[in-house]
C-alpha positions in Angstrom: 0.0 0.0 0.0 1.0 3.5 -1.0 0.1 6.8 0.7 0.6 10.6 -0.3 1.8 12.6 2.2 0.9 16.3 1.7 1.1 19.5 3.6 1.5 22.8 4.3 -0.2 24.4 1.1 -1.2 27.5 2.4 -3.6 28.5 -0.7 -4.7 32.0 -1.1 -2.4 33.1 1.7 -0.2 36.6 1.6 2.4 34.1 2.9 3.0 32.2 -1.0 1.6 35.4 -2.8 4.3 37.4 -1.8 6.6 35.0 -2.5 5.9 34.1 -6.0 3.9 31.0 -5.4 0.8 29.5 -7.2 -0.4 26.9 -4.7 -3.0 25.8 -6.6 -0.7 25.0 -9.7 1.3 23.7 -7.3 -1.9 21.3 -5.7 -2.4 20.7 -9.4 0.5 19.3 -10.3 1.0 17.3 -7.0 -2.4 15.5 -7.8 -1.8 14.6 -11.1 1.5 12.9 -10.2 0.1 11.1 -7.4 -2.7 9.6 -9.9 0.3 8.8 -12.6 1.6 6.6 -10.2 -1.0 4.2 -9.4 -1.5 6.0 -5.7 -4.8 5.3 -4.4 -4.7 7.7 -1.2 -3.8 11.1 0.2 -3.5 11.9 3.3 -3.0 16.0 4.0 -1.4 16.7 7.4 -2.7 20.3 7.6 -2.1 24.3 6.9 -4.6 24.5 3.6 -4.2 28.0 3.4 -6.6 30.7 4.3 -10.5 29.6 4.8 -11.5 31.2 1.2 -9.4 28.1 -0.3 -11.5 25.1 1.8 -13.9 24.9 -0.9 -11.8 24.6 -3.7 -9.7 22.1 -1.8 -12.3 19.5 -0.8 -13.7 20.2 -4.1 -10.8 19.3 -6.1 -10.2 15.9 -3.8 -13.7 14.7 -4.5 -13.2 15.3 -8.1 -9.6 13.7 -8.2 -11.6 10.3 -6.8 -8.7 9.8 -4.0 -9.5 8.0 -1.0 -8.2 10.6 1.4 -7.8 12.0 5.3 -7.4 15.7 6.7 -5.5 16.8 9.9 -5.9 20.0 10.8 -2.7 22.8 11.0 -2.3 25.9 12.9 -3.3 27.6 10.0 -6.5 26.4 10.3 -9.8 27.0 12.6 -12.4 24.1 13.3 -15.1 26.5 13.9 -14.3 27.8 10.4 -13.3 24.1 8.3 -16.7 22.1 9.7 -18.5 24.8 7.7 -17.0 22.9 4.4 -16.4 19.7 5.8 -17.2 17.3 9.1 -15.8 13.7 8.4 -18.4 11.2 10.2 -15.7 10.3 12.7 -15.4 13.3 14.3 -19.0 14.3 14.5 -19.5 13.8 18.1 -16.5 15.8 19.4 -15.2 20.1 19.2 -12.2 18.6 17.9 -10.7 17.0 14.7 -8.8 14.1 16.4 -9.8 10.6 15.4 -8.5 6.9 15.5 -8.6 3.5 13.4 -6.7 0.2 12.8 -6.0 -2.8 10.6 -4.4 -6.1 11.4 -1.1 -4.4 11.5 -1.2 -1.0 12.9 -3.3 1.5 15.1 -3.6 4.8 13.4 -4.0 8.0 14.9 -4.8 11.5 13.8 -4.3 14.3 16.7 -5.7 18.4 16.1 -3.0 20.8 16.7 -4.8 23.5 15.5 -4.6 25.6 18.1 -0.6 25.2 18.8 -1.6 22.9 21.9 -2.8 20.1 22.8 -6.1 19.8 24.7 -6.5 18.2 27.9 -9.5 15.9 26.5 -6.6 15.0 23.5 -4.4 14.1 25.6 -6.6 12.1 28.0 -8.1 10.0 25.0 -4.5 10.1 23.9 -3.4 7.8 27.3 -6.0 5.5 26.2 -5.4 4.7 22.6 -1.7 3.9 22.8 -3.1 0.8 24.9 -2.5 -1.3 22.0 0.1 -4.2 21.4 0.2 -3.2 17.5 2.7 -0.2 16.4 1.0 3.1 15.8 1.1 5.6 13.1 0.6 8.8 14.6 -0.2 11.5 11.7 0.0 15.0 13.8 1.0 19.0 12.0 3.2 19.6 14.6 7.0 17.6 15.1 6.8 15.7 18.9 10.1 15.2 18.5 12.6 18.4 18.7 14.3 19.1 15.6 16.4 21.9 17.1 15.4 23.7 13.9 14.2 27.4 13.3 10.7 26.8 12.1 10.4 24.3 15.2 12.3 26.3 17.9 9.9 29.8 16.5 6.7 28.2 16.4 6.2 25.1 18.8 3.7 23.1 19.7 1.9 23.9 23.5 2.3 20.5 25.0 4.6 18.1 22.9 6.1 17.4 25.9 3.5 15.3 27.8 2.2 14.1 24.1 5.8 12.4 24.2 5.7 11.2 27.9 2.3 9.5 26.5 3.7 7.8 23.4 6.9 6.8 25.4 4.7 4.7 27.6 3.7 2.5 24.3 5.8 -0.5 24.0 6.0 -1.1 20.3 7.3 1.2 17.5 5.8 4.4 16.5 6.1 6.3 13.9 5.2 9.9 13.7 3.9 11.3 10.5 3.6 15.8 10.0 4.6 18.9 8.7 4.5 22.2 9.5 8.4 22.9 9.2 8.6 23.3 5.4 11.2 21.3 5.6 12.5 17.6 5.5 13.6 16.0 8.5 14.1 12.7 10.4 14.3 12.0 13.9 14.4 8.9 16.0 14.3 8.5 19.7 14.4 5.0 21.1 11.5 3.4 19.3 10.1 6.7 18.3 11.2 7.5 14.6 9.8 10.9 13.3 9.3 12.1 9.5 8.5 15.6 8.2 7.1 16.0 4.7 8.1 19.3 3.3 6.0 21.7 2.2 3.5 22.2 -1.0 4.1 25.6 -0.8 7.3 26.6 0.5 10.2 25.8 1.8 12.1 27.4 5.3 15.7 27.3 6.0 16.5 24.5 8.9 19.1 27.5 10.4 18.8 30.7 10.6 18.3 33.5 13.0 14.5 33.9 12.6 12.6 31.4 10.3 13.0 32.1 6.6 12.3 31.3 2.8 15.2 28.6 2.1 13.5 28.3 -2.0 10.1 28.1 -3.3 10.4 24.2 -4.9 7.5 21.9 -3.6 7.2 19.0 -2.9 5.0 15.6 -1.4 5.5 12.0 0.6 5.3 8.7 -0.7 5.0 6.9 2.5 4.9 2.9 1.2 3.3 0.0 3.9 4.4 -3.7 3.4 2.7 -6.0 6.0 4.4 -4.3 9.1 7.5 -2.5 7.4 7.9 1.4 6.1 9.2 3.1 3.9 9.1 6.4 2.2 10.8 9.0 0.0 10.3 12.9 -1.0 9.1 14.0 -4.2 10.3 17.6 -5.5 9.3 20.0 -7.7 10.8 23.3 -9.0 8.6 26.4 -8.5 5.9 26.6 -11.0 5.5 30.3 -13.2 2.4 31.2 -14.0 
């Protein structure tokens, strides 16, 4: 099985504009090449852009026929999003945090939305790890520190006892977001963390305040064989029209 990784578009947002940036072509371009390969699902790990763009989004993954998931970025406001779109496994709760599994691992999908972590996240969080299967944990925000500029600017409220939590889970885990604009790798004991770059942008891992390292693009193929992983980056140059 094969998944799309994508995040951090930020369509319609001052932020690409300025920059030079089409994230739509960019969106665009990133769908079609997911389709060319055979790639049956997309998972977005959050920042769409501004809340003018959610139509056009959801609109243009119905259309592309993709079995896909949403997380929800910092960029992002639930109050705002459930106006376009409230996925059936969230409907009961104020927040867009869900789980599921298969025979070989528990998923889970956390809301960092607000840059923290809720207390009700956290305590359903304490539960779900009890599992004896390895978890997938698709987040926006690194758990792990990177010790990079994005990270070390804009943290998320929290990741510290969201760490204590998934340290307390036996088996692997493997974390799965975004939000840095940048790709990165971390492991920690039988913690191994992965961040797609960006759709959009990307941000220079150091510098004195967090800035534009280029404007390429680029997506995850994360690949799932019985219990193993594997992945690899796709780039793209800056698109000019």
């Amino acid at each position: 099985m094969k998944i799309a990784l994508v995040t951090d578009l930020h369509a319609e947002e001052d932020f690409t504009t300025k920059n030079g940036v089409n994230p739509w072509e960019n969106w665009k371009t990133i769908l079609a090449d997911i389709q060319s390969r055979g790639i049956k699902q997309l998972f977005f790990l959050g920042d769409i852009g501004s809340p003018t763009a959610h139509r056009q989004f959801f609109d243009s993954l119905d259309q592309s026929a993709l079995d896909h998931k949403i997380i929800l970025g910092n960029h992002e406001n639930f109050a705002e999003i459930i106006q376009t779109r409230r996925p059936e496994v969230i409907a009961d709760r104020s927040e867009w945090y869900w789980s599921e599994e298969n025979e070989a691992f528990k998923s889970i999908y956390l809301d960092t939305s607000t840059e923290a972590i809720s207390q009700a996240q956290l305590d359903w969080l304490k539960s779900e790890v009890q599992t004896e299967k390895p978890i997938l944990l698709f987040v926006h925000h690194p758990i792990l520190q990177t010790n990079t500029t994005p990270h070390l600017e804009f943290p998320l409220d929290g990741d510290e006892l969201i760490l204590e939590i998934l340290k307390s889970h036996h088996q692997p885990i493997h974390i799965f977001c975004g939000h840095l604009h940048l790709d990165d790798r971390q492991t920690v004991n039988h913690i191994t963390q992965t961040v797609t770059p960006s759709a959009s942008i990307q941000v220079k891992r150091h510098s004195e305040k967090a800035e534009v390292e280029n404007i390429g693009f680029a997506y995850r193929i994360l690949k799932i064989t019985k219990n193993q992983l594997d992945s690899k980056v796709i780039w793209f140059d800056n698109i000019q029209k």
